[in-house]
C-alpha positions as CSV (number, residue, x, y, z in Angstrom):
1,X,-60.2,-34.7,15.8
2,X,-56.5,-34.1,17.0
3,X,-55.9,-31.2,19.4
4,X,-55.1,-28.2,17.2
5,X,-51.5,-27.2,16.9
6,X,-52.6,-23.2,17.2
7,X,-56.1,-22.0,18.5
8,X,-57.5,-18.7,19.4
9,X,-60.7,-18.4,21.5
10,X,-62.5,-14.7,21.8
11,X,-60.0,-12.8,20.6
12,X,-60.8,-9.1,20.5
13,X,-58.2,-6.1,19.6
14,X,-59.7,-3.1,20.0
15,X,-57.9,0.4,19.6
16,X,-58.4,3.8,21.5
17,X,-58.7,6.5,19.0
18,X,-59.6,9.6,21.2
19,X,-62.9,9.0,23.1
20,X,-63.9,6.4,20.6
21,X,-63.0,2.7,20.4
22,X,-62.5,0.7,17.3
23,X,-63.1,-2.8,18.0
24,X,-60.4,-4.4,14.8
25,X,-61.0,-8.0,15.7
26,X,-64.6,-9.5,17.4
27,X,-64.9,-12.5,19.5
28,X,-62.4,-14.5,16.7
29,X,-62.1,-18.5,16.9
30,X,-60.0,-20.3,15.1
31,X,-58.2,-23.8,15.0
32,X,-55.6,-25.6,12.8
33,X,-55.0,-28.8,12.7
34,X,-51.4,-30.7,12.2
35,X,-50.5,-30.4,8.6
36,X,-53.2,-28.1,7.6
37,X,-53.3,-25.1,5.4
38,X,-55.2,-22.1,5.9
39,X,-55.6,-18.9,3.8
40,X,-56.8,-15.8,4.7
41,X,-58.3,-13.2,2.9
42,X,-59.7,-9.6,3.1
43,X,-59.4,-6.1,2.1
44,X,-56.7,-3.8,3.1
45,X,-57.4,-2.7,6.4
46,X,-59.0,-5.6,7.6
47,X,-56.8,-6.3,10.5
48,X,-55.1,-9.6,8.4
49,X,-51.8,-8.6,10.1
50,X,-53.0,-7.4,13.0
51,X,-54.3,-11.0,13.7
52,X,-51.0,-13.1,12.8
53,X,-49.3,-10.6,15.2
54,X,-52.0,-11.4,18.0
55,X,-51.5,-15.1,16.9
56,X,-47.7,-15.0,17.5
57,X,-48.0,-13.3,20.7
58,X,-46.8,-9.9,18.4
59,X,-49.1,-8.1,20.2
60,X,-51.0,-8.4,23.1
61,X,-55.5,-9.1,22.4
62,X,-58.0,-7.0,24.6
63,X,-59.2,-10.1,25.4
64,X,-59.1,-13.9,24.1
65,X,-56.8,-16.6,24.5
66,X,-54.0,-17.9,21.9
67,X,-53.0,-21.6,22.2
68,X,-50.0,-23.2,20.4
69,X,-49.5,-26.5,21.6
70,X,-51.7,-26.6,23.6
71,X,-49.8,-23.8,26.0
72,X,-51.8,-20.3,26.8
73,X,-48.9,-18.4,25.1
74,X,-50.1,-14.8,26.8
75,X,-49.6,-16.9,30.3
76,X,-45.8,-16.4,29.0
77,X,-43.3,-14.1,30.4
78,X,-42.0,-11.9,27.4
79,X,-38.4,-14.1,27.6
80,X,-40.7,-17.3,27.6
81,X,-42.7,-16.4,25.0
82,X,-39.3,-15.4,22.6
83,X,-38.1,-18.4,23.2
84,X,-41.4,-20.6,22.8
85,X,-42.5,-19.0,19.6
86,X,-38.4,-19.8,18.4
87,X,-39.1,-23.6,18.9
88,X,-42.9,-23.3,17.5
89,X,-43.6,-20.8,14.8
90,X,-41.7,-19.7,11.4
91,X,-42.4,-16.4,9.4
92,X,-42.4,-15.6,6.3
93,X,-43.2,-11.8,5.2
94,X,-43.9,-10.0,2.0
95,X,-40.7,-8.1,2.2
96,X,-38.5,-11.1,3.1
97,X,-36.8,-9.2,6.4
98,X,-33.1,-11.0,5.9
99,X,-30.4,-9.2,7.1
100,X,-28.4,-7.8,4.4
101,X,-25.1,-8.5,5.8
102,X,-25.2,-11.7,6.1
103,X,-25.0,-14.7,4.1
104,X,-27.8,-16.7,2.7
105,X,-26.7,-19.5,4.9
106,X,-26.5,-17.2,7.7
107,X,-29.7,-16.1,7.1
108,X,-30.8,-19.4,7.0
109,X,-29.2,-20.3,10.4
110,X,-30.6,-17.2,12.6
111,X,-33.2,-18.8,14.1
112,X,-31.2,-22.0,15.1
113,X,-28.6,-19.5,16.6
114,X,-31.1,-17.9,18.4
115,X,-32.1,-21.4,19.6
116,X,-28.5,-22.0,20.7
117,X,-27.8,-25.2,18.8
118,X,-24.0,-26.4,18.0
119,X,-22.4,-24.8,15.4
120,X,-21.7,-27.8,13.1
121,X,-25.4,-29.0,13.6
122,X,-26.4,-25.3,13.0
123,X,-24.5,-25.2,9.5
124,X,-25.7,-28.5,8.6
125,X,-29.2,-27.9,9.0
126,X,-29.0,-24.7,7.1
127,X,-27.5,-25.7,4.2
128,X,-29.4,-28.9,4.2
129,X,-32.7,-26.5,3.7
130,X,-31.4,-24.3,1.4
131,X,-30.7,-27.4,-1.2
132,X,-34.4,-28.1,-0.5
133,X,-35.1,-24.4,-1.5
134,X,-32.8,-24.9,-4.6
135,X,-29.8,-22.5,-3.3
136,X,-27.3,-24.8,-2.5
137,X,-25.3,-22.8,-4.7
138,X,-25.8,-19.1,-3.3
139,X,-25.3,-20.2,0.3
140,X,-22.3,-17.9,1.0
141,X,-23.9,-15.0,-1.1
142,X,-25.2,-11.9,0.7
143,X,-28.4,-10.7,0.1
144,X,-27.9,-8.1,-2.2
145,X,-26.3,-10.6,-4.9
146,X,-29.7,-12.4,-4.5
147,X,-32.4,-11.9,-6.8
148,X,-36.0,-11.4,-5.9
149,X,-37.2,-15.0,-5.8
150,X,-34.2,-16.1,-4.5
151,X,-34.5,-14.1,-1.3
152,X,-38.0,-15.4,-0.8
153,X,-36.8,-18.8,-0.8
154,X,-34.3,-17.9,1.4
155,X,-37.1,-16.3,3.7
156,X,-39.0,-20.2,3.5
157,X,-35.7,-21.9,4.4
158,X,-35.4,-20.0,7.8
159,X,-39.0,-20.3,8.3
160,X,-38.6,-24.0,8.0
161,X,-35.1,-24.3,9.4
162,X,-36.4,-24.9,12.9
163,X,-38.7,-27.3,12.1
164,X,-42.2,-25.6,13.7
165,X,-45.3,-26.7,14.2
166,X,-47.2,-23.7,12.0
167,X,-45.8,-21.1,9.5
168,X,-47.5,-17.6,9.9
169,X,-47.2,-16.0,6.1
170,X,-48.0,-12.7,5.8
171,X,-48.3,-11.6,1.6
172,X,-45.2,-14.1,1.2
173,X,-45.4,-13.4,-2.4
174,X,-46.9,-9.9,-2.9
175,X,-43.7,-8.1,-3.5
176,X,-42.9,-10.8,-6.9
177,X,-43.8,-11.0,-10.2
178,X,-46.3,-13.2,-11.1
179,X,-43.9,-15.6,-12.6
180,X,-41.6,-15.8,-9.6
181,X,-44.5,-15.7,-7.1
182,X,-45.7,-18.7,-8.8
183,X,-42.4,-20.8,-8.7
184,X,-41.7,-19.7,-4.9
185,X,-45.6,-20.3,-4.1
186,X,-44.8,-24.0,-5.8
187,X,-41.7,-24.9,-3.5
188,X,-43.7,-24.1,-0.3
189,X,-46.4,-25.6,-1.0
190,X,-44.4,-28.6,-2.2
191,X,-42.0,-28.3,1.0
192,X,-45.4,-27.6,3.7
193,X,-47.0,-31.2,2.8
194,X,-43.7,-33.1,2.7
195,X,-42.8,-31.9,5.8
196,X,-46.5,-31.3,7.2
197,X,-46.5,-28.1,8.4
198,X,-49.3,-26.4,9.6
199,X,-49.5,-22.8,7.9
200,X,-52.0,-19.5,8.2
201,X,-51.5,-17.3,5.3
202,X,-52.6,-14.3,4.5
203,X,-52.7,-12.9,0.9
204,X,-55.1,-10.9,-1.2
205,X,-55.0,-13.3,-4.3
206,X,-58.0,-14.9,-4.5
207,X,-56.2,-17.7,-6.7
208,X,-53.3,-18.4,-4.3
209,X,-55.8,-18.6,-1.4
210,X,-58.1,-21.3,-2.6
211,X,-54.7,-23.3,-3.2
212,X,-55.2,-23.8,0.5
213,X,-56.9,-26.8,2.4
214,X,-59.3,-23.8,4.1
215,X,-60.3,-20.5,3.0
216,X,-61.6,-17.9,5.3
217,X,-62.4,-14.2,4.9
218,X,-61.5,-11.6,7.4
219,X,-64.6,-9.1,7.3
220,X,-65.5,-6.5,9.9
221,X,-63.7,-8.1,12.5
222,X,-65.0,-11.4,11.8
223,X,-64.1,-15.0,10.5
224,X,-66.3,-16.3,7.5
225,X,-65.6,-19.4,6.3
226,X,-65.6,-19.4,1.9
């Protein structure tokens, strides 16, 4: 098998609450492959997001390592680490997170900015994955003349924009409808495999997450495989 493209050895997040200690995530291992699809699944509370945090380097384990790459990303300085998870990971959140006064394009374009690319690649590359996303038509519309779905696909183009290795997805389609969450959960899929990008997702839909190559359950601090 290929070196994974994101790992995680013993990691452990535990909070202080008082005098007592709660102990969120236990001793978690985890590897994805190139390409690969995961899903994961578990009841409110769980610590779901907690652990795509710890796995972006979000938030800082108790103990436990996190390898993208192959690099030990909490050996980072905080400007290392920005600028390493810019050039490896993409996001993609329930509640989009685009910046209202910008443009879908320039939405689209933030984390090549941030990346410091040329402006006429920048603009290229943007609008090149928003026709993939089926908005080549709404790329100089602000977000608030964007529907619903549209904003989510907006959300995948800048997660894919850049090109990562693995896509963290936190509920990417738990503030739609079920008919919109259905087309937008299409078009990623569909975009993930041509592209082969690894992804981790988290959602609560039992039918979205056996869409996935893996399924795992997040249960009292633990990994179980389904």
């Amino acid at each position: 098998m290929n070196n994974p493209v994101l790992a995680c050895h013993g990691l452990v997040k535990t909070y202080t609450d008082g005098t007592s200690k709660i102990e969120v995530l236990q001793h978690m291992d985890l590897d994805v492959q190139a390409g690969e699809m995961i899903s994961i699944v578990g009841v409110s509370g769980s610590g779901k997001s907690t652990f795509l945090h710890l796995l972006a380097g979000l938030d800082k384990p108790t103990s436990g390592r996190v390898m993208i790459d192959g690099k030990d990303i909490y050996h980072l300085s905080e400007n290392e680490k920005c600028r390493f998870r810019n050039q490896t990971l993409g996001f993609i959140y329930q509640f989009h997170h685009l910046l209202h006064e910008f443009t879908a394009l320039e939405n689209t374009a933030m984390p090549l900015m941030i990346r410091g690319d040329q402006s006429a690649i920048i603009k290229e590359k943007a609008a090149h994955m928003l026709e993939q996303v089926g908005l080549e038509h709404r790329l100089h519309h602000r977000i608030g003349q964007l529907s619903g779905g549209e904003r989510q696909r907006v959300a995948i183009a800048r997660a894919l924009v850049g090109d990562p290795l693995c896509v963290l997805a936190d509920e990417p389609t738990g503030n739609l409808d079920p008919s919109n969450a259905e087309r937008v959960l299409e078009l990623f899929f569909s975009l993930q495999q041509s592209r082969k990008t690894s992804v981790i997702m988290v959602t609560h839909d039992p039918g979205i997450a056996k869409q996935a190559q893996r399924t795992l359950k997040l249960e009292l601090g633990r990994l179980i495989a389904l």
